[in-house]
N, C-alpha and C positions, 0 to 999 in steps of 0.2 A: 332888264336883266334877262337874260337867256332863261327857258327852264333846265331844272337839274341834269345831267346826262342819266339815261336810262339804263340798267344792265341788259348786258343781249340777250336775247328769249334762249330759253332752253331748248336742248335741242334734245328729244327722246330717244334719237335714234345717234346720237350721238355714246363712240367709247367710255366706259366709266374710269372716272379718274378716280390716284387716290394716292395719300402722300406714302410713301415709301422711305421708309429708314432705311441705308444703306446699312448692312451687317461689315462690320471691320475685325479681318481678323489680329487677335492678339500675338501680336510676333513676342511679346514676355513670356509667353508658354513655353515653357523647357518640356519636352520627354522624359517620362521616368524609364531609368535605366532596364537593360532586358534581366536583371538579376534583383532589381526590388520588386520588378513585377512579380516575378520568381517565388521572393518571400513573401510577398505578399500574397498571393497563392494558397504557398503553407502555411501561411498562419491563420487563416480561413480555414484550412482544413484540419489544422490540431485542435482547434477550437472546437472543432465536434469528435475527431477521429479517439484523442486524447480521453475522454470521456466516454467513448464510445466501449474501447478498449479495455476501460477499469468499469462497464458494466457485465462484457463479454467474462469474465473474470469473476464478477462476483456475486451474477445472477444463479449459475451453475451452483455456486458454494451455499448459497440462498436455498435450493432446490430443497423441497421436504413434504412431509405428509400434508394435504391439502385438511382441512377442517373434519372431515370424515375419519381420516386418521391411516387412512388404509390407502387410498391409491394418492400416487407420485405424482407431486405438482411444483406449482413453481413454491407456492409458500406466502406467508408477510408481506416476509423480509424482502424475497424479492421483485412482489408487485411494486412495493415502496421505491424498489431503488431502479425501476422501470418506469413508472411517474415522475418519480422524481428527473431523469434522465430525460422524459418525452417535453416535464413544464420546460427543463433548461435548454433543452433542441428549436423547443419554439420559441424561446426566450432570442435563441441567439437570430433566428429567423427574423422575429418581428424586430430585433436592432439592428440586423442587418439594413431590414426597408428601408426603416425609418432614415438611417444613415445615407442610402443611396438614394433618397427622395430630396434628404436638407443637403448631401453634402457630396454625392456621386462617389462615395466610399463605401467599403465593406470594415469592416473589422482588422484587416490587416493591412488594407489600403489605407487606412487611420493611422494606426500605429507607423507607418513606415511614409506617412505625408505625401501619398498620391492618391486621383483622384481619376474621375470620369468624364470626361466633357465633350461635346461635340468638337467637328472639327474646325469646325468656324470659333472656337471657345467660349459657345454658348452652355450652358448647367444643362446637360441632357435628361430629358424625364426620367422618372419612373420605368412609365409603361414601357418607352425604347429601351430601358437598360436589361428588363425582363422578359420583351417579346421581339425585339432586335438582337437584343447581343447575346441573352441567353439558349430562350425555346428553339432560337434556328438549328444554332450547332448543337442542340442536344437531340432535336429529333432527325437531323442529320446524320449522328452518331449512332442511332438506334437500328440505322436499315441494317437489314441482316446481308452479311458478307464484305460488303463495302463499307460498313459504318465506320468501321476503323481507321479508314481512310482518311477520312473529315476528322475523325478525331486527332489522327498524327500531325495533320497540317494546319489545324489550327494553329497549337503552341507552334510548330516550325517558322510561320511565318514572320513570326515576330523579331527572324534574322534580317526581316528586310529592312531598308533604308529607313521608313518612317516607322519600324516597329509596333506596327498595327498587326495582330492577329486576324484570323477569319473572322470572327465573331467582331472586331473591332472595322475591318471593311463592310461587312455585312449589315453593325447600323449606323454607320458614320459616326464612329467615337473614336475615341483617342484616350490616353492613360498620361498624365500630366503628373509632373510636380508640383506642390502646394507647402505653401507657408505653414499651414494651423491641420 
């Protein structure tokens, strides 16, 4: 009998291999239309503005003698409904996360069944949806004289063919339709 066949010696200076999954993208991905992104939008932002609105409203009427009795403060009433307003601001924040972490939604991206994903149609993090899509175009929008700039052409771009916004080129995402 022959001996066994040996494996070839390593070679150290040899290329490191190493298997590779090809990434395939999802051609079932439909686009969500430029007018659900739209509501989807606003419904994010009634969700705090709505609230926001009926505190502007009735922290003023709240307004009264501070415990001293003699100089003008806010009052109770409307420390109460100042807390109350800041639990349900962070309330809607930390569901927002949580939402864009399990599910690449916001609160109105939910309600209206669009979502966030890479453009390969992979589940995009977190961190990219916060420090890719968001911080860029917001500290973009913040330079003095120009910001306004970056901010008009953001939403504009969303006329283009693939209806990706600035913020949406900026971390390779894309706004999808979804089932759930």
């Amino acid at each position: 009998m022959s001996p066994a066949a040996s494996p070839p010696p390593l070679n150290p200076y040899a290329a490191p291999t190493a298997r590779v999954q090809e990434v395939v993208a999802d051609d079932s991905l439909e686009l969500a239309e430029r007018v659900v992104r739209l509501g989807a939008y606003l419904l994010d932002a009634a969700v705090i503005a709505i609230p926001a609105i009926l505190i502007a409203v009735l922290v003023p009427a709240m307004a009264g003698a501070t415990s001293d009795g003699d100089t003008p403060g806010l009052g109770a009433g409307g420390t109460i409904v100042l807390t109350v307003f800041g639990l349900y601001a962070l309330g809607v924040v930390v569901l927002n996360l949580i939402w864009l972490h399990r599910y690449g939604q916001t609160i109105g991206k939910r309600l209206l069944k669009v979502r966030i994903v890479r453009t390969n149609g992979e589940r995009c993090s977190l961190l990219r949806i916060i420090f890719a899509r968001y911080v860029p175009v917001g500290l973009l929008g913040a330079i003095p004289f120009i910001g306004w700039l970056f901010s008009l052409a953001d939403p504009l771009l969303i006329f283009r063919e693939d209806r990706r916004c600035l913020h949406d080129l900026i971390a390779d995402t894309m706004v999808v339709k979804t089932a759930a």
